[in-house]
DSSP file (Angstrom, degrees, kcal/mol; ACC not computed):
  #  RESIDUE AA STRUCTURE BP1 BP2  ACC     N-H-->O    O-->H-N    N-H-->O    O-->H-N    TCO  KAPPA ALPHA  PHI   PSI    X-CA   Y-CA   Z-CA
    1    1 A X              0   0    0      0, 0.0     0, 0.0     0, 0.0     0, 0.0   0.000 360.0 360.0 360.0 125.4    4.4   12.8   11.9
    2    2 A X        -     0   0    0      1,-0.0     2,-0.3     2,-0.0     0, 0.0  -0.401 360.0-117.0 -78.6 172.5    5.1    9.6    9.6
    3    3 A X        -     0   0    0      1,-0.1     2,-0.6     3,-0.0     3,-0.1  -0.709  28.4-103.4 -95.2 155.5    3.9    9.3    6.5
    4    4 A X        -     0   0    0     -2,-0.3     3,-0.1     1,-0.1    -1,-0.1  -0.691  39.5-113.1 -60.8  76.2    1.5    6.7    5.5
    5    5 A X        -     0   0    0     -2,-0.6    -1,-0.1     1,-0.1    -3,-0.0   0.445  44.7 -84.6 -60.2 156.5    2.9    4.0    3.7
    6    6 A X        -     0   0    0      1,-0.1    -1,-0.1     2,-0.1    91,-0.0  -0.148  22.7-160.1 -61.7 142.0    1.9    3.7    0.3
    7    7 A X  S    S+     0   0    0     32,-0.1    33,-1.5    -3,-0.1    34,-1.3   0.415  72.9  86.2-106.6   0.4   -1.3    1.9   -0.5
    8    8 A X  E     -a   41   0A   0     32,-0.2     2,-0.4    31,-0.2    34,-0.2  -0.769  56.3-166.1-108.7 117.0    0.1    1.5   -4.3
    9    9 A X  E     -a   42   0A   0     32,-2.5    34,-2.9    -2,-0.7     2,-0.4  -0.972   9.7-163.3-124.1 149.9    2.5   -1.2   -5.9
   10   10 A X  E     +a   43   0A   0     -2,-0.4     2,-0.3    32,-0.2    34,-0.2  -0.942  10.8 175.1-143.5 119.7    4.1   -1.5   -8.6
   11   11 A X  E     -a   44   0A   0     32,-1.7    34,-2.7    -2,-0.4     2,-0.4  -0.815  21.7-139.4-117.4 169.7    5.6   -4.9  -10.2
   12   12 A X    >   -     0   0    0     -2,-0.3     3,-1.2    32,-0.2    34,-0.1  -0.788  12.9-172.6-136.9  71.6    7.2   -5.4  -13.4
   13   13 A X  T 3  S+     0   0    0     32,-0.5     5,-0.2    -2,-0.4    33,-0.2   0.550  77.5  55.5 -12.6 -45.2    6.4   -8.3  -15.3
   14   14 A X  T >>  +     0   0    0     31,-1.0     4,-1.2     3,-0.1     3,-1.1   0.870  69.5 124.5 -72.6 -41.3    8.9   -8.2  -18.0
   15   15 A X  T <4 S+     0   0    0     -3,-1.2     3,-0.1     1,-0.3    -3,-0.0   0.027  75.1  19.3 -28.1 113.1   11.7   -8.0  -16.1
   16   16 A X  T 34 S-     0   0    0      1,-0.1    -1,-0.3     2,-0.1    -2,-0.1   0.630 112.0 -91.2  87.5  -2.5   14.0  -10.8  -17.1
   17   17 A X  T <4  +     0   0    0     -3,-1.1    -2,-0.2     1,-0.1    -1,-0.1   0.726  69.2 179.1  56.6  26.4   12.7  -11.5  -20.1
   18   18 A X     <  -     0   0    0     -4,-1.2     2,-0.6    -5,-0.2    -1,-0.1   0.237  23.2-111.7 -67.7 173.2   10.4  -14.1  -18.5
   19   19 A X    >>  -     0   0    0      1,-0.1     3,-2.1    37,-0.0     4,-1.6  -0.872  36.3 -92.0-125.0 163.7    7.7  -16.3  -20.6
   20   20 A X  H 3> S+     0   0    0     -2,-0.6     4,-1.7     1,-0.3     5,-0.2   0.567 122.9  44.9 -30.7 -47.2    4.2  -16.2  -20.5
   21   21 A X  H 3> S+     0   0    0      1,-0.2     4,-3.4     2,-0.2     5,-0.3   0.903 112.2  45.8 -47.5 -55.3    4.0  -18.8  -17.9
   22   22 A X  H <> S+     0   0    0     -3,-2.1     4,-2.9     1,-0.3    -1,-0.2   0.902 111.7  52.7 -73.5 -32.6    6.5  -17.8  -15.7
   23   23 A X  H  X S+     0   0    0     -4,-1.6     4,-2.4     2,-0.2    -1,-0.3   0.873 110.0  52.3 -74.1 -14.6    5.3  -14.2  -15.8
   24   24 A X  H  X S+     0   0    0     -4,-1.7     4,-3.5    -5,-0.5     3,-0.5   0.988 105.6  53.0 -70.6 -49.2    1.7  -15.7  -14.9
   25   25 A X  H  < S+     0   0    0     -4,-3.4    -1,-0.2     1,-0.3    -2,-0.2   0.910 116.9  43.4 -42.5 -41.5    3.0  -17.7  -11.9
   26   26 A X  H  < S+     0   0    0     -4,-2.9     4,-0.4    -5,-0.3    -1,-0.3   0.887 101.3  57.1-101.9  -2.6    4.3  -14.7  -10.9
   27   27 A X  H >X S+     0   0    0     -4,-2.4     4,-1.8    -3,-0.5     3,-1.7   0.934 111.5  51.3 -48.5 -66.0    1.7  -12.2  -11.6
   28   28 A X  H 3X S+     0   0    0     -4,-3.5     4,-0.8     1,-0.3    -1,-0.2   0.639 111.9  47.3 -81.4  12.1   -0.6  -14.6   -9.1
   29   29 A X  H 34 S+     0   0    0     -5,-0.5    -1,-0.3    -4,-0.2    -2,-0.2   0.587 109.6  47.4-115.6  20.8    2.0  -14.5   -6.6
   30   30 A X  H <> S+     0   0    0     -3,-1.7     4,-2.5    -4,-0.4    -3,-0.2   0.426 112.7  50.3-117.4 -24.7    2.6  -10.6   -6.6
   31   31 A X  H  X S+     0   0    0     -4,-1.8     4,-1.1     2,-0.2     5,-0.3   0.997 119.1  43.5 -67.7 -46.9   -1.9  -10.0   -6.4
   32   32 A X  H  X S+     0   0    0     -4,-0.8     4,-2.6     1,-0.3     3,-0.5   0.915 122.1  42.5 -59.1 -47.9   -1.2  -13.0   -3.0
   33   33 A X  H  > S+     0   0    0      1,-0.3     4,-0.7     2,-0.2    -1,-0.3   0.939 115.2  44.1 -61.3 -54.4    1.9  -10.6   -2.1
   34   34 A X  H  X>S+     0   0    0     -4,-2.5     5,-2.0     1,-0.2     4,-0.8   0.789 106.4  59.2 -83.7  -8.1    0.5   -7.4   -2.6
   35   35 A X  H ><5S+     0   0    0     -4,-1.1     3,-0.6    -3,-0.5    -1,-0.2   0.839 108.1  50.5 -84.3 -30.8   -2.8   -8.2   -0.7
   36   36 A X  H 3<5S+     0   0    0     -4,-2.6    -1,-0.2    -5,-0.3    -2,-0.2   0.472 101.1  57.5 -80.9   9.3   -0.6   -9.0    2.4
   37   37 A X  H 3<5S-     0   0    0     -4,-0.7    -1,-0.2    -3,-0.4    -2,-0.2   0.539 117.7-121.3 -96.2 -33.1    1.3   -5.9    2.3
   38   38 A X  T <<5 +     0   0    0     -4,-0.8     2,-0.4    -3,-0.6    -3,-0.2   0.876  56.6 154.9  97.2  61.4   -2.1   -4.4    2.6
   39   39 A X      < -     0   0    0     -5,-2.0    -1,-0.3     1,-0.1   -31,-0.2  -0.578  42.2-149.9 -90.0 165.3   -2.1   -2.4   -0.6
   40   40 A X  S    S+     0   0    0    -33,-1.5    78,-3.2    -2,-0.4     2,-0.3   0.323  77.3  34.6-122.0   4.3   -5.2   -1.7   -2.0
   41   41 A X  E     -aB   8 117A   0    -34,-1.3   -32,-2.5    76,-0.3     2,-0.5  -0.846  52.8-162.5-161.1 137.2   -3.6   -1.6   -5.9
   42   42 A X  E     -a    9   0A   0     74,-2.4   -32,-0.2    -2,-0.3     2,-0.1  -0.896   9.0-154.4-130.7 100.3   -1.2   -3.2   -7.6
   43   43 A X  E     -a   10   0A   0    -34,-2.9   -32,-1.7    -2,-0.5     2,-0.4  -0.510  17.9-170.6 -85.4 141.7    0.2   -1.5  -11.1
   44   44 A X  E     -aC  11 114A   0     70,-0.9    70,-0.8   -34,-0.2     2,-0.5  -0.975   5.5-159.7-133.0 101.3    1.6   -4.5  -13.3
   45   45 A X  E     + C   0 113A   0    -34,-2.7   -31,-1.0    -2,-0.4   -32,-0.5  -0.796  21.5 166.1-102.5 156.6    3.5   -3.5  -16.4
   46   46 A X        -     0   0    0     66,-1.2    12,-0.3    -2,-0.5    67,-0.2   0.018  45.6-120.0-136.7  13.4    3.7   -6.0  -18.7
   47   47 A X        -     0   0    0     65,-2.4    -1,-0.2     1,-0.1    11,-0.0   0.133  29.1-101.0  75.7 150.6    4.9   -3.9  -21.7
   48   48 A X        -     0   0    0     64,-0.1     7,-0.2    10,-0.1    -1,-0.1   0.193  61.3 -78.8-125.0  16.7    2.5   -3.9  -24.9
   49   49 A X  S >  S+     0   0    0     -3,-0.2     3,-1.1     6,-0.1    -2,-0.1   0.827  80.7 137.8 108.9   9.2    3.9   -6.3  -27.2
   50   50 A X  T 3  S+     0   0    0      1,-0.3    -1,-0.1     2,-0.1    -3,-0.0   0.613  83.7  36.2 -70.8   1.2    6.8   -4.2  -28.9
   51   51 A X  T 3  S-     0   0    0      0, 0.0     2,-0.5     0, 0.0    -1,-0.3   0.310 126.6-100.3-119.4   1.8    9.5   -7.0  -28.9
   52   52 A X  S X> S+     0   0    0     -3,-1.1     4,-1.0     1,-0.0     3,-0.8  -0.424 112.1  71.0  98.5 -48.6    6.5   -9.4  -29.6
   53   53 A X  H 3> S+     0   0    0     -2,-0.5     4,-1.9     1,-0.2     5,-0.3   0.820  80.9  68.9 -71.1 -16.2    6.3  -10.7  -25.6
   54   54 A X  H 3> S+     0   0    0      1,-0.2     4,-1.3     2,-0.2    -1,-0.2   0.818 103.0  43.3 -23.3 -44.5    4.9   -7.8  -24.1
   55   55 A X  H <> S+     0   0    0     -3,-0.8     4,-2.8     2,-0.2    -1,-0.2   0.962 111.2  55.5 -87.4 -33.1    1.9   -8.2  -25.7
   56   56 A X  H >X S+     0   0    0     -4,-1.0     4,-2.2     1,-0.3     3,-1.0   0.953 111.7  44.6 -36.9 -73.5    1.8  -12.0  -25.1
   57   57 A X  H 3X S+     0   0    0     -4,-1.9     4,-2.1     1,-0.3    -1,-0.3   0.726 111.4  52.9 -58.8 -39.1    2.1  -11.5  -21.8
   58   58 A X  H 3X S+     0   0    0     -4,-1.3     4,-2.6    -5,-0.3     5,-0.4   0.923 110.3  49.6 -61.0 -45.6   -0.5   -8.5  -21.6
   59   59 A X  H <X S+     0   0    0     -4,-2.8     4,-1.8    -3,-1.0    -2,-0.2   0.906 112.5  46.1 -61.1 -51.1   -2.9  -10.4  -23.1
   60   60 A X  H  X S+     0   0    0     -4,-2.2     4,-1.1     2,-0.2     5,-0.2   0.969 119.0  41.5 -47.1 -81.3   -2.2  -13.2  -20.8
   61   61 A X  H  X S+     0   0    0     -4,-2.1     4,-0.8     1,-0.2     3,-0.3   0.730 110.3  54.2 -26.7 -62.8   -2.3  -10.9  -17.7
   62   62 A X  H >X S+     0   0    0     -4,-2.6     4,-3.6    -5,-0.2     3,-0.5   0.950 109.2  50.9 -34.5 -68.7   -5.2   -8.9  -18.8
   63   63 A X  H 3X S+     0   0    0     -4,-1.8     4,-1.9    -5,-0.4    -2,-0.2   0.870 116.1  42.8 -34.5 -42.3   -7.4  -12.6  -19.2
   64   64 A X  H 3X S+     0   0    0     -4,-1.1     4,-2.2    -3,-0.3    -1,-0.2   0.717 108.8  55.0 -87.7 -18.6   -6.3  -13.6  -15.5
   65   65 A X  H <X S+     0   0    0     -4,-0.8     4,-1.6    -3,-0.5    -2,-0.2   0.927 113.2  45.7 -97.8 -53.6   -7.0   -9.9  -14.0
   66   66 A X  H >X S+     0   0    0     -4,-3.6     4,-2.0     2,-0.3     3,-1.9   0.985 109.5  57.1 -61.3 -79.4  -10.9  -10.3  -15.6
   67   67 A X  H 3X S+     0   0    0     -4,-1.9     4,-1.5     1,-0.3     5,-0.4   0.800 111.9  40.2  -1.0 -92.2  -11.2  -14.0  -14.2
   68   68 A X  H 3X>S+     0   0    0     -4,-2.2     5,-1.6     2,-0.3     4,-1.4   0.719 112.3  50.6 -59.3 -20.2  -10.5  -12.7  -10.8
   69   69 A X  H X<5S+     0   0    0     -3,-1.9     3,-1.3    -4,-1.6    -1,-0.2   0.948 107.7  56.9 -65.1 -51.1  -12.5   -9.7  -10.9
   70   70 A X  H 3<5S+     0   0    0     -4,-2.0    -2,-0.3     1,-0.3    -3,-0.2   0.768 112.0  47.3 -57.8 -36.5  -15.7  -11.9  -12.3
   71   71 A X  H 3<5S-     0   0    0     -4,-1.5    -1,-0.3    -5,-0.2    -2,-0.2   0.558 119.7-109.0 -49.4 -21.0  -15.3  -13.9   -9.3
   72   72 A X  T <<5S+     0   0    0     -4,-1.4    -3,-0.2    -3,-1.3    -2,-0.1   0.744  82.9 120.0 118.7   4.3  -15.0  -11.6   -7.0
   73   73 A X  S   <S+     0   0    0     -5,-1.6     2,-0.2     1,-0.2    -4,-0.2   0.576  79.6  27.3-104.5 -39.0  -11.5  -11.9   -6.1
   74   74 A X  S    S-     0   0    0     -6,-0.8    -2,-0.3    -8,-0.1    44,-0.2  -0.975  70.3-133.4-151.8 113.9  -10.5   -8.3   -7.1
   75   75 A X  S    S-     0   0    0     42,-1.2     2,-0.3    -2,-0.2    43,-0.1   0.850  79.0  -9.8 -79.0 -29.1  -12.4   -5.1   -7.2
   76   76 A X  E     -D  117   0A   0     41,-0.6    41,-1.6     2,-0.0     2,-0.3  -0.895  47.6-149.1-155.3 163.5  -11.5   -3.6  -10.5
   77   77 A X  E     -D  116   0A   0     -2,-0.3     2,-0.3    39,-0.2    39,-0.2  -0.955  21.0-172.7-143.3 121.0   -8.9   -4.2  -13.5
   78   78 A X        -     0   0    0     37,-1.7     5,-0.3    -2,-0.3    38,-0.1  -0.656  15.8-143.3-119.8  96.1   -8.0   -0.8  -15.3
   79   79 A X     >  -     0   0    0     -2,-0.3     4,-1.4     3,-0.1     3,-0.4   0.378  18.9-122.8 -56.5 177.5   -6.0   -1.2  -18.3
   80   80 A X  T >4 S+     0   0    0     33,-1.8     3,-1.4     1,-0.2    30,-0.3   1.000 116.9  58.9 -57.3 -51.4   -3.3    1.7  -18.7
   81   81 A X  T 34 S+     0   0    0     29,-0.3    -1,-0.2    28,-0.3    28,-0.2   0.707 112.3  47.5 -72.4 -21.9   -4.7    2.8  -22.3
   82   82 A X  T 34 S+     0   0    0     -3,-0.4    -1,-0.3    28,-0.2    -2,-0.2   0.820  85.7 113.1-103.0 -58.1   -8.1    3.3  -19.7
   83   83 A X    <<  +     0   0    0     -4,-1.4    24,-1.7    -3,-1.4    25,-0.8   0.069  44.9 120.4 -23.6  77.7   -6.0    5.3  -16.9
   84   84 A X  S >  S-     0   0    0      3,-0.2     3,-0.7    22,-0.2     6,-0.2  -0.880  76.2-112.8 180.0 138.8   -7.3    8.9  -16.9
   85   85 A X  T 3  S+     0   0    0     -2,-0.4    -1,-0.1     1,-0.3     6,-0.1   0.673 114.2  54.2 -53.1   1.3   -9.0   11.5  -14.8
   86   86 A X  T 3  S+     0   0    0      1,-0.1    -1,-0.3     4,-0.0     2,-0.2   0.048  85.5  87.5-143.3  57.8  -12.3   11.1  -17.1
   87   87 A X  S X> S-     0   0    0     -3,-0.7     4,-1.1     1,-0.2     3,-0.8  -0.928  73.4-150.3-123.3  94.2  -12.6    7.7  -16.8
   88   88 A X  H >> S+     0   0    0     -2,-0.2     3,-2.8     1,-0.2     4,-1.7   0.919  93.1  65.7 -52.4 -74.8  -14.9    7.0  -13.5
   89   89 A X  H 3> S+     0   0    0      1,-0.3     4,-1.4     2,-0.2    -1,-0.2   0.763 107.9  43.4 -28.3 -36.9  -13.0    3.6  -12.9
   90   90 A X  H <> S+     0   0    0     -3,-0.8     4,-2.7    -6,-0.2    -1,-0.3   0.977 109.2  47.4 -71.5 -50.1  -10.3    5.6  -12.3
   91   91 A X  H << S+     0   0    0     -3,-2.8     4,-0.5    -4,-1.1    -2,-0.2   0.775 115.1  51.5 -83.3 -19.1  -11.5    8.6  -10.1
   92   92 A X  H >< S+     0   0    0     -4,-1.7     3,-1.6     2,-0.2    -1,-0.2   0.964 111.7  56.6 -62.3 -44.8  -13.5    5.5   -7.6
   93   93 A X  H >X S+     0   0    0     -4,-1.4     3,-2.3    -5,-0.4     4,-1.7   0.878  97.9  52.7 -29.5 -68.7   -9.9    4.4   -8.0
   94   94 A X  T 3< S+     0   0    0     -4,-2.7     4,-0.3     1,-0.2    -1,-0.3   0.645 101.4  59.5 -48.3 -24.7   -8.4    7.4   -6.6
   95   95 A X  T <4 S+     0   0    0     -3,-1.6    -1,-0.2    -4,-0.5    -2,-0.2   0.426 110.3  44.3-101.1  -3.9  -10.6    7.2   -3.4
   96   96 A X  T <4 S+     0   0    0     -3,-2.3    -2,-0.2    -4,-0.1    -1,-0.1   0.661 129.7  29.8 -84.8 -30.2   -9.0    3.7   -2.6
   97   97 A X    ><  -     0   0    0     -4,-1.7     3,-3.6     1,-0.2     4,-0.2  -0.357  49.7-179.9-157.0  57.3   -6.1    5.1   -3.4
   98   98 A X  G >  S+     0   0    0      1,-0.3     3,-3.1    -4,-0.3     4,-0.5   0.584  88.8  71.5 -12.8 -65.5   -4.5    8.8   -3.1
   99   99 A X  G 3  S+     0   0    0      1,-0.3    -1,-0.3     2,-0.2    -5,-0.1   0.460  88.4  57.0  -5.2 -46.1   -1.2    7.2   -4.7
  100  100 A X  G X  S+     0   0    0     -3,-3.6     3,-0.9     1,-0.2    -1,-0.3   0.656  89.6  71.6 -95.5 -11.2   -2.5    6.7   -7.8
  101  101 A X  T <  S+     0   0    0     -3,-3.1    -2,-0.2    -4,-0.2    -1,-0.2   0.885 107.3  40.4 -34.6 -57.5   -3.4   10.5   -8.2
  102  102 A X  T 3  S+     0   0    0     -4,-0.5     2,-0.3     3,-0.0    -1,-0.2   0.081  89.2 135.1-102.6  46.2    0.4   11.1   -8.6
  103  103 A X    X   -     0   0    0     -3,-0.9     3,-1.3     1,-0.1    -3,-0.1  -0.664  58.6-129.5 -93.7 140.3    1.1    7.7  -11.0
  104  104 A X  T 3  S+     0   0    0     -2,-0.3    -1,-0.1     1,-0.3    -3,-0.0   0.445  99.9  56.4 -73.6   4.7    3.2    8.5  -13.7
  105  105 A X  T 3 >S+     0   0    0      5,-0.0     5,-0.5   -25,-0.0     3,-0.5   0.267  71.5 132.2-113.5 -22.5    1.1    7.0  -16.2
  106  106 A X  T < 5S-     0   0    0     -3,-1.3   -22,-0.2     1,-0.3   -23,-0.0  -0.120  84.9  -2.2 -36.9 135.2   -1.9    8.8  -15.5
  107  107 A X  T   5S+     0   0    0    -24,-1.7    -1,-0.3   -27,-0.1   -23,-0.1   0.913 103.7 112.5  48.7  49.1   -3.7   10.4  -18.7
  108  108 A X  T   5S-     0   0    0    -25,-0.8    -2,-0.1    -3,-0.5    -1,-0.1   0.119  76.4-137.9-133.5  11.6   -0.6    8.8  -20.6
  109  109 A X  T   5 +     0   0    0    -26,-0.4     2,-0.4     1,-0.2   -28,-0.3   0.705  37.8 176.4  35.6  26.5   -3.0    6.1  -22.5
  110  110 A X      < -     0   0    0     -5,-0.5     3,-0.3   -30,-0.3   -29,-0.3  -0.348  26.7-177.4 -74.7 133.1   -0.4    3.5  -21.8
  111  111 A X  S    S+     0   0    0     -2,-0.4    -1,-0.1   -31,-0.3    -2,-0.1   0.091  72.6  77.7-106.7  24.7   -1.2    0.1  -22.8
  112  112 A X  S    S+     0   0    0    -64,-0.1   -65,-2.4     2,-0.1   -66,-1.2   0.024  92.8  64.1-126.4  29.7    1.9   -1.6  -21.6
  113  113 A X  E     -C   45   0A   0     -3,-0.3   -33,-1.8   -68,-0.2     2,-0.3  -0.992  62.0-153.1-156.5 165.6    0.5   -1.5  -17.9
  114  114 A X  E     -C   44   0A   0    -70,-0.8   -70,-0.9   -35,-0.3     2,-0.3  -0.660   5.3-153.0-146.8 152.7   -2.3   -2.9  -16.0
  115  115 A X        -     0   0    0     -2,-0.3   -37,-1.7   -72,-0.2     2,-0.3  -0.939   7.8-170.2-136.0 131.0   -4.0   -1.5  -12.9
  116  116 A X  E     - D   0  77A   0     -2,-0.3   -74,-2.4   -39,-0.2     2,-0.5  -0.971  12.9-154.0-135.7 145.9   -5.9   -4.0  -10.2
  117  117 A X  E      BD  41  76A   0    -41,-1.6   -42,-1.2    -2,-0.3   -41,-0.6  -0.798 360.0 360.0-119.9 112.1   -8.0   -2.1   -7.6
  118  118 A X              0   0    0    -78,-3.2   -77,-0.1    -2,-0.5    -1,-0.1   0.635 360.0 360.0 -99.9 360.0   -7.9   -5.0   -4.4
């Protein structure tokens, strides 16, 4: 029997060194990307600011990720540090999205990563 492809993505902001801009541009073209792959979440780390852009770029990210949920765009934004079985946003999470059951980041109170629930 195949297996179900994963309903979970995971893109990497930082990569490249990029700067806030460029990571934003792509940040809205990896939510466009991952909603046509038919994920239902797309984990963004963006690092929390130890080389001094991380955080820029979290901050950034974070701002745009609230936007689109208050419109309606997005179902949820869960930050990493948030990410943890005794958190409800998270366990609703889990019922979009088995995948994120086994994320390596789980109960790991990381702030250098970003959850959106699509």
């Amino acid at each position: 029997m195949a297996r179900e492809p994963s309903k979970l993505r995971e893109v990497n902001l930082e990569l490249g060194k990029p700067t806030v801009d460029q990571a934003m541009k792509r940040l809205t073209l990896e939510v466009g990307r991952t909603r046509g792959m038919g994920c239902t979440v797309l984990k963004i780390i963006h690092g929390y600011g130890s080389s001094g852009t991380g955080g820029k770029i979290r901050t950034a990210s974070r701002r745009y990720l609230m936007q689109l949920k208050t419109k309606g765009e997005i179902r949820e934004v869960i930050p990493g540090e948030a990410f943890s079985i005794f958190e409800e946003t998270t366990r609703q999470a889990f019922s979009r999205c088995g995948d994120l059951r086994r994320d390596r980041d789980l109960d790991r109170y990381n702030n250098g990563v970003t959850f959106l629930v699509l």
